[in-house]
N, CA, C and O of each residue as an XYZ file, in Angstrom:
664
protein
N      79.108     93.652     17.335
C      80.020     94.515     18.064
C      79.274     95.814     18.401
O      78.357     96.233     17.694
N      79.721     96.456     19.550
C      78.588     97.904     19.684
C      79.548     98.526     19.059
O      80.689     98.185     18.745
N      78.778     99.742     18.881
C      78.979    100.905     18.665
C      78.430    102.062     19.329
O      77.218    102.087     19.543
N      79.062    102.890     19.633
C      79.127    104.059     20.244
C      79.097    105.309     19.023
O      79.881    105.624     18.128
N      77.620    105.891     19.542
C      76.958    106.965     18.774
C      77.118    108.236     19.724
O      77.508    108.185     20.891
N      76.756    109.361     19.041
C      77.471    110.698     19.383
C      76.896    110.754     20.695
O      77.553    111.109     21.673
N      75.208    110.281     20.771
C      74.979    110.947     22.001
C      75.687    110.256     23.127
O      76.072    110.865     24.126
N      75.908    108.495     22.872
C      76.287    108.312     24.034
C      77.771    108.975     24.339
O      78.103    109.151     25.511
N      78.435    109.248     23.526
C      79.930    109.524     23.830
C      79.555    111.232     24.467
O      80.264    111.731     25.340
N      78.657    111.783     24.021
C      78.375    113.179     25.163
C      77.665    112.511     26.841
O      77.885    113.016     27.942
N      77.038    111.613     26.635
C      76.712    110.982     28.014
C      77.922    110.592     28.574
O      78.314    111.267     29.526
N      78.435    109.890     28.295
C      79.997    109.412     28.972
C      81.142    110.350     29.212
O      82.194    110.143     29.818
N      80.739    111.353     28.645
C      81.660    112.698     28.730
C      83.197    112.242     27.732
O      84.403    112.455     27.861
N      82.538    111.696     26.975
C      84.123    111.445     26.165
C      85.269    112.817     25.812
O      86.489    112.759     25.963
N      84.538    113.928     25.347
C      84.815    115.037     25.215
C      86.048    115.483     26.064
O      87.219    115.820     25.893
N      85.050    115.280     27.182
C      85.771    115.584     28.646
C      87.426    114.791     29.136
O      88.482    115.097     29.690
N      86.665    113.461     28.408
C      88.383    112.639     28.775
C      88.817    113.255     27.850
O      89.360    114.339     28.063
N      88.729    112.861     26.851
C      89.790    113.565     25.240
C      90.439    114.931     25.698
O      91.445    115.146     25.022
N      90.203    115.884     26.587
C      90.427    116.717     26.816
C      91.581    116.671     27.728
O      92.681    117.187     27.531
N      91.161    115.929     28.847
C      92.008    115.464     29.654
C      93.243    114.662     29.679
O      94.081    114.761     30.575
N      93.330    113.902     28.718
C      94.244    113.103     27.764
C      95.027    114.373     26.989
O      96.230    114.452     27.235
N      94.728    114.898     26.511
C      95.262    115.716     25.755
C      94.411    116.866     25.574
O      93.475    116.989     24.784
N      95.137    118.196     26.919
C      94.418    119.466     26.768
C      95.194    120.337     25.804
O      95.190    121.524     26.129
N      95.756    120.090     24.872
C      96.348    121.500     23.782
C      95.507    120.411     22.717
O      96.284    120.365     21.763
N      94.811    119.879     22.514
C      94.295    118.819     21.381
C      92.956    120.714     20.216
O      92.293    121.737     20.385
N      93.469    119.832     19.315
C      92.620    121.425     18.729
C      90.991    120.962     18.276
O      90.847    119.742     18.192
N      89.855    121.736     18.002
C      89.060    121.228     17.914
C      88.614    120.312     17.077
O      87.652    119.554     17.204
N      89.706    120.476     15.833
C      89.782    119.420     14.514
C      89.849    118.143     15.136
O      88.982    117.274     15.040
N      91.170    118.040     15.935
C      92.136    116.880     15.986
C      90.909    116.265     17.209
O      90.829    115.036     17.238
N      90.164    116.883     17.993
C      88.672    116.919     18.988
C      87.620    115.801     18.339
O      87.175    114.768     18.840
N      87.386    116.420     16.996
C      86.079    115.971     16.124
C      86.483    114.859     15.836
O      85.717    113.977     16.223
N      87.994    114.259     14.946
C      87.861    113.377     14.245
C      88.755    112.193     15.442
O      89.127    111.104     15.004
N      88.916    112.433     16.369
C      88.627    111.270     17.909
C      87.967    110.775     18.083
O      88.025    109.578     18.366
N      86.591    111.733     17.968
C      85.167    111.357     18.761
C      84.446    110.608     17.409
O      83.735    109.617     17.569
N      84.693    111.161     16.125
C      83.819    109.953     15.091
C      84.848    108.840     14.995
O      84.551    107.704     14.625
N      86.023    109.202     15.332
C      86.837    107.609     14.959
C      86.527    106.551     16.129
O      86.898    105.393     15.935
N      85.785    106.912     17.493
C      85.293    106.164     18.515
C      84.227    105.636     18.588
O      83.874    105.141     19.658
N      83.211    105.584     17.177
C      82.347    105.108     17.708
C      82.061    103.434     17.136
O      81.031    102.922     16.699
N      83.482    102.847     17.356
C      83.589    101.413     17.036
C      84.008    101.537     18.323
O      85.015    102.182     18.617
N      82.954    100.673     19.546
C      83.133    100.385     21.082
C      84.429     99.940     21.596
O      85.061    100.345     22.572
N      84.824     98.589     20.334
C      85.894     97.941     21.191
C      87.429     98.909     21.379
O      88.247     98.984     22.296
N      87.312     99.637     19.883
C      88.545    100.256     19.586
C      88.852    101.608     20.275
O      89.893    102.205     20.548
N      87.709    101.821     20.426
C      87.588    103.214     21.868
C      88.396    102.797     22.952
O      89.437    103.238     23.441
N      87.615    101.784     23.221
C      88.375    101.056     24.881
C      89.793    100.669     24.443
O      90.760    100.904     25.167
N      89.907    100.048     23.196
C      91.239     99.738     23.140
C      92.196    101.056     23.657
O      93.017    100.999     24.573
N      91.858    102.328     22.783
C      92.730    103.144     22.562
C      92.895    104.183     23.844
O      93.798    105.014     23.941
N      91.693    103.933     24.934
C      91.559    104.466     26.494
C      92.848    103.249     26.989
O      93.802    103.830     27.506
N      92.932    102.498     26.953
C      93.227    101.554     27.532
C      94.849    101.984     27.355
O      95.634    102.543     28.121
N      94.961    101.533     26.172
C      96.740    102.057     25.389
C      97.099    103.526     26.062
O      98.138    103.744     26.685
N      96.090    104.456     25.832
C      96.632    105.525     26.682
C      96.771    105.317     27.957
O      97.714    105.904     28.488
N      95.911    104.454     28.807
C      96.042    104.259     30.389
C      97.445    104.403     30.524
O      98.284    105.181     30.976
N      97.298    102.926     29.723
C      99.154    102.526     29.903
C      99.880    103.485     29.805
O     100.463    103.935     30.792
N      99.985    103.930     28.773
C     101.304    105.063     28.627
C     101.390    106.285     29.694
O     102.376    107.019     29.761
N     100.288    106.411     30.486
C      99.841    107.206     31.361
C     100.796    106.916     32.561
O     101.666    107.645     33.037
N     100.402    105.644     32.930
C     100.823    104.889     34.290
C     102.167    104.604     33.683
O     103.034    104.676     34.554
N     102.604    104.334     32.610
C     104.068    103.671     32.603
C     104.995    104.840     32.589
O     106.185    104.645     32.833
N     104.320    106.665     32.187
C     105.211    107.867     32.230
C     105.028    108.260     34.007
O     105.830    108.982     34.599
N     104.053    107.747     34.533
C     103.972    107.939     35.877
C     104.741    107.463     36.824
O     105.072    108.056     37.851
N     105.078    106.237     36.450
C     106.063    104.881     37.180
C     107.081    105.584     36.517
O     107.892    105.509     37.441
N     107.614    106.137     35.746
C     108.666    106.742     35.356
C     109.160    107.457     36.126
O     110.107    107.160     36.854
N     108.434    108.800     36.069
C     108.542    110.039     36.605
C     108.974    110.013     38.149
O     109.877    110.644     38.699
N     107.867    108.900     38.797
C     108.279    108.322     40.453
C     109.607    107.590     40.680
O     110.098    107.804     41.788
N     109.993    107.131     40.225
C     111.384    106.495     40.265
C     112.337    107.322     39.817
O     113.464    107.181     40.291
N     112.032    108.647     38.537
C     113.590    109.488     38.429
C     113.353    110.361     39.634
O     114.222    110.938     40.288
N     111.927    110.375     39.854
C     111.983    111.584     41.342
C     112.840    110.864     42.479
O     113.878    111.224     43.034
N     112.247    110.006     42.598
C     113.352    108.928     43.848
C     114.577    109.259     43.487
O     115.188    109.810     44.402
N     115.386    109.092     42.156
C     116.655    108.962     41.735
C     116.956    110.301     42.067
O     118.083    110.460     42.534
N     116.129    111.481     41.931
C     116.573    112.917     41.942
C     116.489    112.778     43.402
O     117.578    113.068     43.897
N     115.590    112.438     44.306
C     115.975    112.595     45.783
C     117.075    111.961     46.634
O     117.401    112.110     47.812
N     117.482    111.291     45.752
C     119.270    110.252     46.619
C     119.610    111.590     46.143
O     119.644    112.573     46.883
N     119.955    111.611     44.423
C     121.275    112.803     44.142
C     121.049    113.848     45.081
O     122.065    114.129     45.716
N     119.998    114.539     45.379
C     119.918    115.545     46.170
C     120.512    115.214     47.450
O     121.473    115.901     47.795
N     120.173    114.418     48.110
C     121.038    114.104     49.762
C     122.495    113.548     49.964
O     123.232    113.459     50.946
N     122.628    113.161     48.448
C     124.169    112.880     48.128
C     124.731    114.393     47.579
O     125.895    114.454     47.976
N     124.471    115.361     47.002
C     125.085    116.294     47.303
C     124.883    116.943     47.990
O     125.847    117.704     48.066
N     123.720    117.353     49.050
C     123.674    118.231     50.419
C     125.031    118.019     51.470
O     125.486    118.973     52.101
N     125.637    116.555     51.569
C     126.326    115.629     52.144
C     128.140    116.166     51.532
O     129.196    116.487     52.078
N     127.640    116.004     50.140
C     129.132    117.100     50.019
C     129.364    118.508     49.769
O     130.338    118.873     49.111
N     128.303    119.532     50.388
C     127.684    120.451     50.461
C     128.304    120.404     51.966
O     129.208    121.109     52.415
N     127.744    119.624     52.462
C     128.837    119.685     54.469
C     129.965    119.622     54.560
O     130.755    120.328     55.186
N     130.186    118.332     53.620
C     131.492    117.832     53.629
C     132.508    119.126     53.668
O     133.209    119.414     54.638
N     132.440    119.992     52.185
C     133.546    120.887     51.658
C     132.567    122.025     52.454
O     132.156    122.738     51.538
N     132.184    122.365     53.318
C     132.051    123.341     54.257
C     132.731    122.550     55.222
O     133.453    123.483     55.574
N     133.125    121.565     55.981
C     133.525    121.178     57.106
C     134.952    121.642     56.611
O     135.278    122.770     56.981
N     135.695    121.067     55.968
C     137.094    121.313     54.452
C     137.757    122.547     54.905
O     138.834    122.808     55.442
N     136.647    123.272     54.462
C     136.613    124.910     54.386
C     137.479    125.091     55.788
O     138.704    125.102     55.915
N     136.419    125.235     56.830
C     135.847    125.501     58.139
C     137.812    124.969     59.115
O     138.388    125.743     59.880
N     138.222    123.897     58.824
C     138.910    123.224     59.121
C     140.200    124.125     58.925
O     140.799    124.856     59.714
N     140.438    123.779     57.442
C     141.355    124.474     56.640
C     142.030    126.411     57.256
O     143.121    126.970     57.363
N     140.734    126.725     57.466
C     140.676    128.494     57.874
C     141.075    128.178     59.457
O     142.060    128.841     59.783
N     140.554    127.322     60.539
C     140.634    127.272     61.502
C     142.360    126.950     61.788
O     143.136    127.483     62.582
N     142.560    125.904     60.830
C     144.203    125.452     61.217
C     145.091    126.495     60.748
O     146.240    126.653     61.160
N     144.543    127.163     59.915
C     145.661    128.180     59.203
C     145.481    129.606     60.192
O     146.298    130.519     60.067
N     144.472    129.695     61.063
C     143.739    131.346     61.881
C     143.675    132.021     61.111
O     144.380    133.029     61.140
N     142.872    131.798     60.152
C     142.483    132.821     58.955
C     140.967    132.921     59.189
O     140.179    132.039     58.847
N     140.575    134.222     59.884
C     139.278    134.871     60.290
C     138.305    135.620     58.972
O     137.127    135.971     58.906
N     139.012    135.637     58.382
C     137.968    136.338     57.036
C     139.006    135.963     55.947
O     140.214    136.080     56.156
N     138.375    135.399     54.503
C     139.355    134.807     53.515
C     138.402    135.926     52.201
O     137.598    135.240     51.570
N     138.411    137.290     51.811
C     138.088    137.329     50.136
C     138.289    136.520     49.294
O     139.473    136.208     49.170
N     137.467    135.954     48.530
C     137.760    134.949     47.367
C     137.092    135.876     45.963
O     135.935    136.211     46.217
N     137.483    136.274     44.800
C     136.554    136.069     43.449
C     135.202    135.632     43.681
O     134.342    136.287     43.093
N     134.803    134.651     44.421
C     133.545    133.848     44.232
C     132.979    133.997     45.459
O     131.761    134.174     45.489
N     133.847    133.951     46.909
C     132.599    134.358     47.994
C     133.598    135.014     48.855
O     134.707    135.149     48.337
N     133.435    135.493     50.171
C     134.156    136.188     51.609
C     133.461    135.309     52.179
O     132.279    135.256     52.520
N     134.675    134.337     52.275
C     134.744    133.490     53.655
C     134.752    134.088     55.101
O     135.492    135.071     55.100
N     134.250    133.881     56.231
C     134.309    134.310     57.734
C     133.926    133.284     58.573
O     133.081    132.415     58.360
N     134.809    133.504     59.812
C     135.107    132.458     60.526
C     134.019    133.400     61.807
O     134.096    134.628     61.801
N     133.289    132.857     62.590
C     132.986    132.993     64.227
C     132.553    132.077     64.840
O     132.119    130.984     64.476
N     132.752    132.831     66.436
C     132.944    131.980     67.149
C     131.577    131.054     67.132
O     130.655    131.732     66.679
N     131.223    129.938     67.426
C     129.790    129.549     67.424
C     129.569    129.601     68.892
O     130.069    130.148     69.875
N     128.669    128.850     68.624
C     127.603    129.063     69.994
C     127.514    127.866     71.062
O     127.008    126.901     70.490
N     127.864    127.523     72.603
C     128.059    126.259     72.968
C     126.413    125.658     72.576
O     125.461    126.391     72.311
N     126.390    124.440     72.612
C     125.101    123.334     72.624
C     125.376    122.785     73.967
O     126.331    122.653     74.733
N     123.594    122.417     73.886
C     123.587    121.970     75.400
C     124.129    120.170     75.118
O     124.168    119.705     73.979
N     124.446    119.482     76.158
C     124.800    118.402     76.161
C     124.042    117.522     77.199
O     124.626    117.319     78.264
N     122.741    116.947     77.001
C     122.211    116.263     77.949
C     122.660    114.470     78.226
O     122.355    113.461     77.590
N     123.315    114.627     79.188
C     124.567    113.099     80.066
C     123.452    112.359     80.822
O     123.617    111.242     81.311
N     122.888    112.702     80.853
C     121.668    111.822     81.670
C     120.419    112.563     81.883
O     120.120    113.378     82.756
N     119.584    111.972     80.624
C     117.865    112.575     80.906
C     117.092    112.437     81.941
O     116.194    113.208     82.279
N     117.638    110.811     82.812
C     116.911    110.375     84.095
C     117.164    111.788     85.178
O     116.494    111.994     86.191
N     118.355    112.715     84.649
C     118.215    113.382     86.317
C     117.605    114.984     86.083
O     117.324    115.762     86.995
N     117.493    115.228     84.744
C     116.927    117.005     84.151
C     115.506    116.560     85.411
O     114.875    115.526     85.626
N     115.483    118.032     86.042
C     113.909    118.465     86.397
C     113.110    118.177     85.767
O     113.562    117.818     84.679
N     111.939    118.110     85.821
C     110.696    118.376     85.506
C     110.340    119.344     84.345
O     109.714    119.173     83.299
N     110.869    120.267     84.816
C     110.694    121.878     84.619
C     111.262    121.869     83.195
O     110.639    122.284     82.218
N     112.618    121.308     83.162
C     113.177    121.296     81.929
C     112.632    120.263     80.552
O     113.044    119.982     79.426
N     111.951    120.065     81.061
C     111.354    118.758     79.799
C     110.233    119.729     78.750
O     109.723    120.827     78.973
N     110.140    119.001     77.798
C     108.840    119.409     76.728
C     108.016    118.571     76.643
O     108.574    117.566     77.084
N     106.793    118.254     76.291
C     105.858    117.665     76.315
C     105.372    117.423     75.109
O     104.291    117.980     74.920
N     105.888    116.620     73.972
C     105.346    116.421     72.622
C     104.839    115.077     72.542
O     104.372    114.526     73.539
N     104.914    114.390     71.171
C     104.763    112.780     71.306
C     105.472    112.369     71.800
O     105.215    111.743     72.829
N     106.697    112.497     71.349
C     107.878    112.342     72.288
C     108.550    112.927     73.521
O     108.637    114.146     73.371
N     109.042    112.540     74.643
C     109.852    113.191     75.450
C     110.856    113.627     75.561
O     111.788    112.962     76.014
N     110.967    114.738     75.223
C     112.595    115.672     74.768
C     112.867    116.466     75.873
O     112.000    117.038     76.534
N     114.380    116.519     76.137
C     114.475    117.782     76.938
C     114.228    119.234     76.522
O     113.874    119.467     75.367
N     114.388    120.160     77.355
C     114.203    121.286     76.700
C     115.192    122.068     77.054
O     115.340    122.658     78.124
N     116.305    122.052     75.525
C     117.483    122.321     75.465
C     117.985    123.835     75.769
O     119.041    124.356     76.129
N     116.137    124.448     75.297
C     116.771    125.963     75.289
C     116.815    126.143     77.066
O     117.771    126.743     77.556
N     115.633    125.538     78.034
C     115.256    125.999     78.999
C     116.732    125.252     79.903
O     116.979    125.620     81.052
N     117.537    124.273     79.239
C     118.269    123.861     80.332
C     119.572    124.790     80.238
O     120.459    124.784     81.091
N     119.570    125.364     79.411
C     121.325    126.042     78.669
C     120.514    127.182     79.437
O     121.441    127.399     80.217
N     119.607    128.021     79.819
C     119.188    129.177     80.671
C     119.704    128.794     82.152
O     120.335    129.518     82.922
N     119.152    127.109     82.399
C     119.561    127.085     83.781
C     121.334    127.040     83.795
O     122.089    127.678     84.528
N     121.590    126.296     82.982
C     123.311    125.652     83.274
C     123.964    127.291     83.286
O     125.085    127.450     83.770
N     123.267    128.378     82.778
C     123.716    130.108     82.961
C     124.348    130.032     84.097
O     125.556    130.118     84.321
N     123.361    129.846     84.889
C     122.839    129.992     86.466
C     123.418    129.490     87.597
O     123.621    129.957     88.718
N     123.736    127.990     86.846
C     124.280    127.017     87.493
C     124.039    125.661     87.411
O     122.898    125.288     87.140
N     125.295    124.526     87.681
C     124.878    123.335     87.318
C     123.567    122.737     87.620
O     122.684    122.825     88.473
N     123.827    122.107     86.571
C     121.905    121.024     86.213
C     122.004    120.026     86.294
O     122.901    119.751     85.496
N     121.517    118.702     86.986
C     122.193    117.413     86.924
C     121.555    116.674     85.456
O     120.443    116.777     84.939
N     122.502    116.070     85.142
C     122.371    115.666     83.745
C     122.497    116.060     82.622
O     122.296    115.571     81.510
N     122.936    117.217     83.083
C     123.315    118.291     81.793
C     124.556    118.935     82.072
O     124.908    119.295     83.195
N     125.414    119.110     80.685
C     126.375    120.662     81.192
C     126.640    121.528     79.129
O     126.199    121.078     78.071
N     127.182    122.334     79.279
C     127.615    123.047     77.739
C     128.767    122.134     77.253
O     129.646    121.546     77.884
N     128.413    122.220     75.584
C     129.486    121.801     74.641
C     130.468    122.800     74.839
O     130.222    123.789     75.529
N     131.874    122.574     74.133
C     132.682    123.926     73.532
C     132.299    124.409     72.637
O     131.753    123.739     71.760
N     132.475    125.980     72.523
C     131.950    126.451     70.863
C     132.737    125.705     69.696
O     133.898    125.301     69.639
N     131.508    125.665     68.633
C     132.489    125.130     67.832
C     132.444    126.577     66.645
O     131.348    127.073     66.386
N     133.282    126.944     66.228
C     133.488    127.958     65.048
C     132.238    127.319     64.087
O     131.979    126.115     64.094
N     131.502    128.313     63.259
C     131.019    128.637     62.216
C     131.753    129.159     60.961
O     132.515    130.125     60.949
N     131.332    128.187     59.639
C     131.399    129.228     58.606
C     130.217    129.744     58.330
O     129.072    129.352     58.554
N     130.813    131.025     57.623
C     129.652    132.012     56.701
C     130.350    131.917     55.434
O     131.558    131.799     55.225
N     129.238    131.998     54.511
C     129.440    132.054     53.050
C     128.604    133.299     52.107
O     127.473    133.168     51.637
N     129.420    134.421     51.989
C     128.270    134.906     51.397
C     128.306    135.224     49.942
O     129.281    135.893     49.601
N     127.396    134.869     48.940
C     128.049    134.969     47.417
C     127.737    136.377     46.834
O     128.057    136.550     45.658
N     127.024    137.631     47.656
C     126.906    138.648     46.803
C     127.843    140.034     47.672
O     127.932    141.143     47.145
């Protein structure tokens, strides 16, 4: 069976993994790693056992992150929801500013959006030029100012909430 002697484990940088494996490791707990390694197979065994536990806290960690990224877009979603609630609620009742304990609700007016009905007929002029072909919403809501645009006209405003907690 080999064995693994000090110098080779400074050639291989064992030090260096041991470190890396475990950087709060103290220089004691350092020394008696590196003489308990120099039976070859049981070195590799015990690189190996750590791999694993490495990759299996890794495969962990990636899947609760996944799990933490649904919960996150599942509550952003009722984060809209009970702002739409809100928004609704104040609008049907014409309640323009609500004090609460916890925030001052305010209602305004929003802002129209452009509404593009047919991209085949926007100018030229109005387009953007990315990977994709988009209109260019700000440059057509300047023209529809002005006057009708074919293929385009304004939304109605829709009210905004504000939320402010301080």
């Amino acid at each position: 069976m080999p064995r693994l002697d000090l110098e080779t484990l400074k050639r291989i940088g064992a030090e260096t993994m041991l470190r890396e494996m475990d950087p709060d490791i103290t220089f004691e707990e350092l020394a008696d790693n590196l003489e308990g390694l120099t039976d070859f197979n049981e070195a590799c065994s015990q690189w190996v056992r750590k791999e694993g536990e490495d990759q299996a806290q890794a495969d962990a960690l990636g899947t609760y992150i996944s799990e933490l990224d649904q919960r996150h877009a599942r509550i952003l979603l009722r984060v809209k929801a009970t702002r739409n609630v809100l928004a609704q609620a104040m609008d049907a009742t014409g309640t323009k500013k609500l004090e609460l304990p916890e925030a001052t609700l305010s209602m305004r007016a929003g802002k129209a959006k452009v509404i593009v009905t047919d991209e085949s007929q926007l100018p030229a002029t109005l387009w953007t030029e990315k990977i994709v072909r988009n209109p260019d919403k700000n440059a057509i809501a300047a023209e529809l100012d002005t006057g009708p645009v074919p293929g385009a006209t304004m939304s109605n405003p829709q009210p905004n909430l504000t939320i402010r907690r301080k």
